[in-house]
Each structure stands twice: as C-alpha cells, then as structure tokens.
C-alpha positions as CSV (number, residue, x, y, z in Angstrom):
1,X,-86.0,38.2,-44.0
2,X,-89.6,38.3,-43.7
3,X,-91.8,35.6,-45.8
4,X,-93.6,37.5,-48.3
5,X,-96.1,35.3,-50.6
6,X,-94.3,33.9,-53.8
7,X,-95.3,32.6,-57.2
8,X,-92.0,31.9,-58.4
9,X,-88.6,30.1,-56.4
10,X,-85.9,30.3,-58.9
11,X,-82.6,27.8,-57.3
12,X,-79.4,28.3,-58.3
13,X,-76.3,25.6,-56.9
14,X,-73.1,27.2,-56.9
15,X,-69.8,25.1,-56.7
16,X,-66.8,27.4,-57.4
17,X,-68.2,29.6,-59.8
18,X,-69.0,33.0,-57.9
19,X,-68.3,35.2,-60.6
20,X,-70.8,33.1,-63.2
21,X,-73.8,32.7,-60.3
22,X,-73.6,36.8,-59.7
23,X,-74.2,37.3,-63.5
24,X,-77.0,34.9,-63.4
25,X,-78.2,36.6,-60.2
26,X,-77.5,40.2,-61.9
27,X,-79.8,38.7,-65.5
28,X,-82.9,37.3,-63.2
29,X,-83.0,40.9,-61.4
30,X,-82.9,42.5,-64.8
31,X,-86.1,41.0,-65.8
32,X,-87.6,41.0,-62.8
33,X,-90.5,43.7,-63.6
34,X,-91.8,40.8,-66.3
35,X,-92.0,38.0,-63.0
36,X,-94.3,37.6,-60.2
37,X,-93.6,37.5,-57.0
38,X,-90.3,35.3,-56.7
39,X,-87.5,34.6,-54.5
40,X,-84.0,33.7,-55.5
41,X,-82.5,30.9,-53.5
42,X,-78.5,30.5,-54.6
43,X,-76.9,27.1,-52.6
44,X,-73.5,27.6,-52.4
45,X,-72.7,23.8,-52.3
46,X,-69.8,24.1,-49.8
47,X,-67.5,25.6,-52.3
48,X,-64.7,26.2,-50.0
49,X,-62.9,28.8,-52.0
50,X,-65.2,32.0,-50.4
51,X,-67.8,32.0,-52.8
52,X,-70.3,32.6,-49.9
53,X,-68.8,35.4,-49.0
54,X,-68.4,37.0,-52.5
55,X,-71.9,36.3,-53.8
56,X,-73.4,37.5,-50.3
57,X,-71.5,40.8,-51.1
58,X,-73.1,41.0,-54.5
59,X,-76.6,40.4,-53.3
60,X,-76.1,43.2,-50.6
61,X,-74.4,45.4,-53.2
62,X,-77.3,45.0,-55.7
63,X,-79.7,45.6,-52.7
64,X,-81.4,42.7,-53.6
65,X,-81.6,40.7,-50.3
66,X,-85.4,41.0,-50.1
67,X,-85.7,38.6,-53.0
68,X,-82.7,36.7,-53.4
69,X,-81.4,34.6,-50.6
70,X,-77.8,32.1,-50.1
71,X,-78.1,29.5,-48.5
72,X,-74.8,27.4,-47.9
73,X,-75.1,23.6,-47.7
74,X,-72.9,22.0,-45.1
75,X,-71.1,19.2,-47.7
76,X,-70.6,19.5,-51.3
77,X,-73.1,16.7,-51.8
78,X,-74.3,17.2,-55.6
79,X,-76.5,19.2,-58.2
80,X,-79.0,16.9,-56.8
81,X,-78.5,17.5,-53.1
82,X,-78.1,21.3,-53.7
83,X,-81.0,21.6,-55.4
84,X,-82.6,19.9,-52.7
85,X,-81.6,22.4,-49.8
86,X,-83.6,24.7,-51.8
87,X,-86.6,22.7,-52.3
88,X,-86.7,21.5,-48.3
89,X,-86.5,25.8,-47.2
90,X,-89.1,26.5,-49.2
91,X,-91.2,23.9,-47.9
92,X,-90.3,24.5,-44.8
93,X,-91.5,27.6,-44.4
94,X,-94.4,26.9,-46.4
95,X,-93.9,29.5,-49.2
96,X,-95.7,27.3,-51.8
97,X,-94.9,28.6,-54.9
98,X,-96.8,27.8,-58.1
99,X,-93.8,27.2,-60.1
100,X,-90.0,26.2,-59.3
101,X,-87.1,27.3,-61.8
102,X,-84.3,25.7,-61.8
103,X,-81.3,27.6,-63.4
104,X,-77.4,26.4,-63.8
105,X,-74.9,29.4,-62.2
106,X,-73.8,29.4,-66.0
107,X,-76.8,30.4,-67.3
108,X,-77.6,33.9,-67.9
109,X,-81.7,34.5,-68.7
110,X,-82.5,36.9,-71.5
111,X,-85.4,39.3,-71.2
112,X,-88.6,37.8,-70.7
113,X,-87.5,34.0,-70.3
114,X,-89.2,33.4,-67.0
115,X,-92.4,34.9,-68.2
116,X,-92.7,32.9,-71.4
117,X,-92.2,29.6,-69.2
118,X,-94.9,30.8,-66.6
119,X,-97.9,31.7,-69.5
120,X,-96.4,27.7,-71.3
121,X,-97.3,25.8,-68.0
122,X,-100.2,27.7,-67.8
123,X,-102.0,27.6,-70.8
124,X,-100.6,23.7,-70.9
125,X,-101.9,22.0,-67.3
126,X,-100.9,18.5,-67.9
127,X,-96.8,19.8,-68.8
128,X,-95.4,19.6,-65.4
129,X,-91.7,20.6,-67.1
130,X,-91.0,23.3,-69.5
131,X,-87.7,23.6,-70.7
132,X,-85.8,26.7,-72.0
133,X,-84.3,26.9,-75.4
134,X,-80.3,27.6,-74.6
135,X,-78.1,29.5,-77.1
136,X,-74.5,30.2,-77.3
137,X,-72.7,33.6,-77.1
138,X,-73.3,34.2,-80.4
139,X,-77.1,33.5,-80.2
140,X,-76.7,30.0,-81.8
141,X,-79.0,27.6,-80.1
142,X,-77.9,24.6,-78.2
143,X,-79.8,21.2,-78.1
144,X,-81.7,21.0,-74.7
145,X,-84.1,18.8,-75.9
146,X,-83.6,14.9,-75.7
147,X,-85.4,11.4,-75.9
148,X,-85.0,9.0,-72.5
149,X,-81.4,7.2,-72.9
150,X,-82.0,3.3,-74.2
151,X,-79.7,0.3,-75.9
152,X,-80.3,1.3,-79.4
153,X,-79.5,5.6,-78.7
154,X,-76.6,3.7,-76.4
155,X,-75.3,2.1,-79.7
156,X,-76.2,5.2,-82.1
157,X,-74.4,7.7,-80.2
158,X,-71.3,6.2,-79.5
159,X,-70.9,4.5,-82.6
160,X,-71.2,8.2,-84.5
161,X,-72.3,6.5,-87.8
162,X,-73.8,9.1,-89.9
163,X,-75.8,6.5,-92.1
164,X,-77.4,4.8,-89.0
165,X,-77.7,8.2,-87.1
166,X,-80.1,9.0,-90.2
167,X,-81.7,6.1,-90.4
168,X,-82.7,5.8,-86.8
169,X,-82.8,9.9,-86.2
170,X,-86.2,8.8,-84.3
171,X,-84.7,7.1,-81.9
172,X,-81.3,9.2,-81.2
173,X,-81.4,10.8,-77.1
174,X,-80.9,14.4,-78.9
175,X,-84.1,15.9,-80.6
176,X,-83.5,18.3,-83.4
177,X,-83.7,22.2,-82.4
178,X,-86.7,23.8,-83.0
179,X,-88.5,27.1,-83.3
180,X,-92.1,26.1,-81.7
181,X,-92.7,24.3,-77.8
182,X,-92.6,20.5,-78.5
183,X,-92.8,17.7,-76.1
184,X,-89.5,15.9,-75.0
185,X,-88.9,13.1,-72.8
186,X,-86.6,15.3,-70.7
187,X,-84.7,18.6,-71.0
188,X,-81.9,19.8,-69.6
189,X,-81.0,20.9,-66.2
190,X,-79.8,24.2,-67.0
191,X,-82.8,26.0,-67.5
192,X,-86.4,24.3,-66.6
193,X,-89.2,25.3,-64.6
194,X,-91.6,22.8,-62.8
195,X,-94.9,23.2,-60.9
196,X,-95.6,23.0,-58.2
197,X,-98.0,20.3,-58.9
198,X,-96.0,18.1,-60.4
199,X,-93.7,18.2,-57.9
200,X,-95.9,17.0,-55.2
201,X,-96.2,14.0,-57.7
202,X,-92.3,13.0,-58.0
203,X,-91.0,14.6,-55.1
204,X,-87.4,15.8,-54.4
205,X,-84.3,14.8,-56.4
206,X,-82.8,11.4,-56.3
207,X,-79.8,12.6,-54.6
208,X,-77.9,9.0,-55.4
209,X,-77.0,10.9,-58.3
210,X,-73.7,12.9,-57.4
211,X,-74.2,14.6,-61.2
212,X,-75.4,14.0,-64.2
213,X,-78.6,11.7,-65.4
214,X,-80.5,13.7,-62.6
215,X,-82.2,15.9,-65.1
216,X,-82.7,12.4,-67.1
217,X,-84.1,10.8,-63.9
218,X,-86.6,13.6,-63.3
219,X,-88.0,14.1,-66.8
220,X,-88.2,10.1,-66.2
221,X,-90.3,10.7,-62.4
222,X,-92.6,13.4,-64.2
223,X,-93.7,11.0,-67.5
224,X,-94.4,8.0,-65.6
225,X,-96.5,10.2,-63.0
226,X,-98.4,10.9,-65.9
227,X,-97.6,14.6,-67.0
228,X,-95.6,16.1,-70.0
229,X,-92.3,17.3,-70.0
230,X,-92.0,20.2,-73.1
231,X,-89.3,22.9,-74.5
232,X,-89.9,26.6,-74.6
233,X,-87.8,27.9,-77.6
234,X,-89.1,31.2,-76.7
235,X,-87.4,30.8,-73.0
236,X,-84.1,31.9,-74.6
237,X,-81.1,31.3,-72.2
238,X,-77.6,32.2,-72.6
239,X,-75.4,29.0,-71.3
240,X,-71.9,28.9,-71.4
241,X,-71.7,25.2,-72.4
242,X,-69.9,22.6,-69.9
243,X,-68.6,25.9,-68.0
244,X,-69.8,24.7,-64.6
245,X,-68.3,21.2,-64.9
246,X,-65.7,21.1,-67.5
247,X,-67.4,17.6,-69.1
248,X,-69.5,16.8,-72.4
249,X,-68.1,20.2,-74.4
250,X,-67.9,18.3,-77.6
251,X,-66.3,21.0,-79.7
252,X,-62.4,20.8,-78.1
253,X,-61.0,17.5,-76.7
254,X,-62.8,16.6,-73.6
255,X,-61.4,15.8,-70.1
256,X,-61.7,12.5,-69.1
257,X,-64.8,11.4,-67.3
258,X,-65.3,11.2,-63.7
259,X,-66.4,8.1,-62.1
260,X,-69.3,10.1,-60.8
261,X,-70.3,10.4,-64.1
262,X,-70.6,6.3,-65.2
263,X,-72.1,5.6,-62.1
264,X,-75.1,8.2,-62.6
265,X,-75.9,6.2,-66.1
266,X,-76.0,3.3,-64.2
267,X,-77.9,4.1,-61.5
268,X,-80.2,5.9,-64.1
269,X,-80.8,2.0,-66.0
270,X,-81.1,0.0,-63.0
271,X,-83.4,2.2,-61.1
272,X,-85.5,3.0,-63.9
273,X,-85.0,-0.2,-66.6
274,X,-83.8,-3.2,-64.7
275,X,-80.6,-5.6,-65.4
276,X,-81.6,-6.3,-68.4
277,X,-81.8,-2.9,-69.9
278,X,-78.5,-2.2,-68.1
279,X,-77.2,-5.3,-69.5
280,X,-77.9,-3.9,-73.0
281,X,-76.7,-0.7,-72.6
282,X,-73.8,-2.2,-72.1
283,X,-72.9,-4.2,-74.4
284,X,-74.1,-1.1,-76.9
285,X,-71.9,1.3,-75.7
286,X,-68.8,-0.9,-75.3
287,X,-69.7,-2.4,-79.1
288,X,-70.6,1.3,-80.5
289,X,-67.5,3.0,-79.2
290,X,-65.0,-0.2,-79.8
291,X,-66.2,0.2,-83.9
292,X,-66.0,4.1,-83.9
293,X,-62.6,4.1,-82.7
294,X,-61.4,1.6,-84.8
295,X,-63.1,3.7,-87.5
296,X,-61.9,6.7,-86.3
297,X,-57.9,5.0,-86.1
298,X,-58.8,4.2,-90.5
299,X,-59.7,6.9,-91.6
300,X,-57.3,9.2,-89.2
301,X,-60.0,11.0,-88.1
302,X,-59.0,14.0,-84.8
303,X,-59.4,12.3,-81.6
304,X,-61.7,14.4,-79.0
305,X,-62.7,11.4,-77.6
306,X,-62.1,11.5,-73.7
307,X,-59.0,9.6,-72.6
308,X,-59.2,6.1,-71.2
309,X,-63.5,6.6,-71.6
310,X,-63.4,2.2,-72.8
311,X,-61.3,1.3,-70.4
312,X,-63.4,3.5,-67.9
313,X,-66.6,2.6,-69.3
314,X,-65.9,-1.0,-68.9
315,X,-65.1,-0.6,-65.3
316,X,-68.2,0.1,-64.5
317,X,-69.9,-1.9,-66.9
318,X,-71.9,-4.7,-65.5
319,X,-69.0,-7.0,-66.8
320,X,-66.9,-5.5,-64.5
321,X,-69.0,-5.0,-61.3
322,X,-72.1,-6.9,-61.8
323,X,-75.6,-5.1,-60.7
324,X,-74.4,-3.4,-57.7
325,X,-74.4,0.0,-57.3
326,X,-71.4,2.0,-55.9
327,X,-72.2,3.5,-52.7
328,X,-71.0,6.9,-53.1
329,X,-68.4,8.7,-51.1
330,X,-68.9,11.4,-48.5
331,X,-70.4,14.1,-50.6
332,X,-66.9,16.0,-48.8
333,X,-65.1,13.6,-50.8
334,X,-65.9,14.6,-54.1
335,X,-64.4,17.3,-56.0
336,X,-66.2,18.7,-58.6
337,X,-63.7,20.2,-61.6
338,X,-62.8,23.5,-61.3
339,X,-64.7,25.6,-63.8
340,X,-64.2,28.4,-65.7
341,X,-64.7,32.1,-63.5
342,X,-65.8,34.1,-66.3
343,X,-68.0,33.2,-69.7
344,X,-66.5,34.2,-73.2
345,X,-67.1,37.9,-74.1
C-alpha cells in the first residue's frame, strides 16, 4: 500500500463483531467525498472467530484497500491496546495526520459527521477533543456527554434519588443533551476525534485499562494538559448502544459486570485522584447502592440492577483489597462478551 499524505486516520477495534465493523466501514466510505485525505485503520483485536478474514473480504469487495487498512493485533489486549496498534502504524510510518477519529465497530456515521468534527477543532484551537452527538435507531439522541467521575456523582448515581439527582444535577457524571457544541469534561469513546496536537500532549492510551474508564482517563490527560474537550451535536452518529460489549444498556436487565470493569474505576481514582478520592468513592457507591436497593425492595420497584454488582463492587473496593492495583491477566486471557452480529433494523 503506498503512503499517500493524510489529514484524517479514522481507528476502528474490532473484537467479534465483523458484520457491525463492515457497516461502519461501508457508512465512512459513503461520506467520504465530504473528508480529506484519510485512511481507515480497522484492528481486529485477535478476535479468533475469522473476523480478519471476513472484513479483509469486504474491504477488497468494496475496492476500498487504498484507504482503508486491517491490521490484526497479536493478543486481545483491550480497546486501549487496539487503539494503540493504530496510533503506533501511523507514527511509524510518519503519516502525521492533523486529526485522529476514533470510531466504535458499532457505530455507523451519518452523512457529513466527520466534516462537521474537522471545521469544530478548527475554528476552536485550544479543544483538542470533539465528541459526536450519538442517536439511537430511531434518531433519538443518546447522552455522550459527561462530567469527570467523583464521590458525590459516585453517591448520586447509584443512589438514583430523583430529589437529590435535581438538586445536585450540576454535579451528576451525565450532562444533559443538547442541540449546540458545549464543553464536557469527557465524551464517549464511540465517536470522538482528537488532533493531532493534542495528542503529542497526552500521548497513547493508558493501556492498564482492559475497558472501560479509558475514554474517562483521556478526556482526564487532555484537561490537565491544558486543552478543552467539547461535543459536536451536529457530528450525528448512529450507535447501537452496549452492542460491542453487552454492559451498561440500562433499558433491559443488565449482565453482570466484569471484573475488568471495577478494576478500570479503580485504576481511573488512584491514578488520577489518590487514596483518598478512591477511598470516598467507595464508601459512596457502597452507601448509594446499599439505600437504593433497599428502596428499590419498599417500594417493589423492577430490578435491572446487575446481579451480584455489591457483592462485586465490594470486592474490589479498597475494603476488600486495599490500594493495590490488580495486575491484569494476559490480554489472551480475557474474553470480551460476545456481542450482537447485527444492529436492530
């Protein structure tokens, strides 16, 4: 493939989801008249169930091997770690794009998404991250903006107190949806684009985090290296919600979580708090959940609580383990869910 000059590197990490990362390749080639000069890079993150070989097939089929590329990671080692394999080729071969987009394989782009990302960091040059606005099937928008996770938002959110989620709506981690860019203090993984710039300021991802909190630790990286992290309503993204993990769909009874997932929060508090904070958050999600579900047992409200989330919570609470972290387990080790193939119609 020869290395023609880029403005744009769009990454997409596969794991197990062919069908889901072709349509996402098939909606970025659909708009790619309104993009400059990009290259797709797809990681499939050692998959193991052929989805190299069926997303090659749909890259040659769509004759689109001049601009999009797989690459296939030797371990299943994370979003984190995937993303990275991307971000180490193209620096590697010294491609030095103006902006990196990083996009879930359950994301579909609608026309124009990239684009209205690209003229936002422009016409903004201290926002380093611009988030898209996601939107369900049915065009009803998603929350993908949120404040930095702390004790009191700990307590708020797991309590699920309307009365103190009203009172304190300032401080809650999810920001209201809105129609205009705003500033956030980080957006989600599943649709943001990045400069350059700002990543020569924070670097790769922290791959300590197997998933989840990654997208939290990044926004984190980006505001204390002193640029603005912002949402793009006008980015619109289809996202199949929770369809490349099977966790955090808060409309059916959730799975229970993976231990992958408790130690991500943690490592996100010590790393970027201290004990103290972690110490906190602690105590405010064991206290806030604990009262909700005694709530929930009185007034005989439906449970779509995760099973065993206290017990598991408190396991890897600092009550339980101290203020160690887990050192994780080959990244071969780890099995991701298996998600959905194939979005709602």
């Amino acid at each position: 493939m020869s290395e023609k000059p880029i403005q744009l590197a769009i990454v997409t990490v596969n794991y197990k989801t062919p069908d889901l990362t072709n349509r996402c390749i098939d909606a970025v080639l659909n708009d790619a008249q309104a993009l400059p000069p990009f290259r797709m890079f797809v990681v499939d993150n050692n998959s193991g169930d052929g989805s190299p070989e069926v997303i090659g097939q749909h890259i040659d089929a769509r004759d689109a091997g001049d601009c999009v590329e797989l690459l296939v990671a030797p371990v299943n080692g994370g979003y984190a770690y995937g993303n990275n394999v991307a971000l180490r080729a193209i620096r590697e071969r010294g491609l030095d794009p103006a902006y990196i987009w990083f996009l879930n394989p359950d994301t579909e782009v609608e026309l124009g998404a990239g684009k209205a990302l690209i003229d936002f960091l422009d016409a903004h040059p201290q926002a380093g991250m611009a988030g898209s606005g996601l939107i369900d099937a049915d065009g009803t928008p998603q929350i993908s903006a949120f404040r930095f996770h702390a004790p009191l938002n700990e307590f708020l959110e797991y309590m699920q107190l309307g009365i103190l989620d009203r009172l304190f709506s300032n401080y809650q981690v999810t920001m209201p949806v809105a129609s205009v860019p705003h500033r956030a203090d980080w957006v989600t993984g599943a649709s943001f684009m990045i400069t350059s710039r700002c990543i020569d300021s924070v670097g790769l991802m922290d791959e300590g985090y197997f998933l989840y909190y990654e997208d939290v630790d990044y926004g984190f990286a980006a505001a204390r290296a002193g640029w603005e992290v912002w949402t793009v309503p006008q980015s619109r993204v289809f996202h199949v919600c929770g369809a490349a993990t099977g966790v955090l769909d808060f409309n059916m009874k959730q799975p229970r979580r993976p231990d992958y997932w408790f130690e991500s929060r943690r490592r996100f508090f010590l790393k970027n708090y201290g004990k103290t904070t972690l110490l906190l958050a602690d105590i405010a999600l064991l206290t806030g959940f604990s009262l909700w579900r005694l709530r929930r047992l009185i007034q005989r409200k439906p449970d779509f609580d995760s099973p065993g989330f206290l017990g598991d919570a408190f396991r890897h609470s600092v009550f339980a383990k101290g203020f160690r972290l887990q050192t994780r387990a080959l990244p071969s080790e780890v099995e991701l869910p298996l998600a959905e193939q194939d979005s709602p119609s």
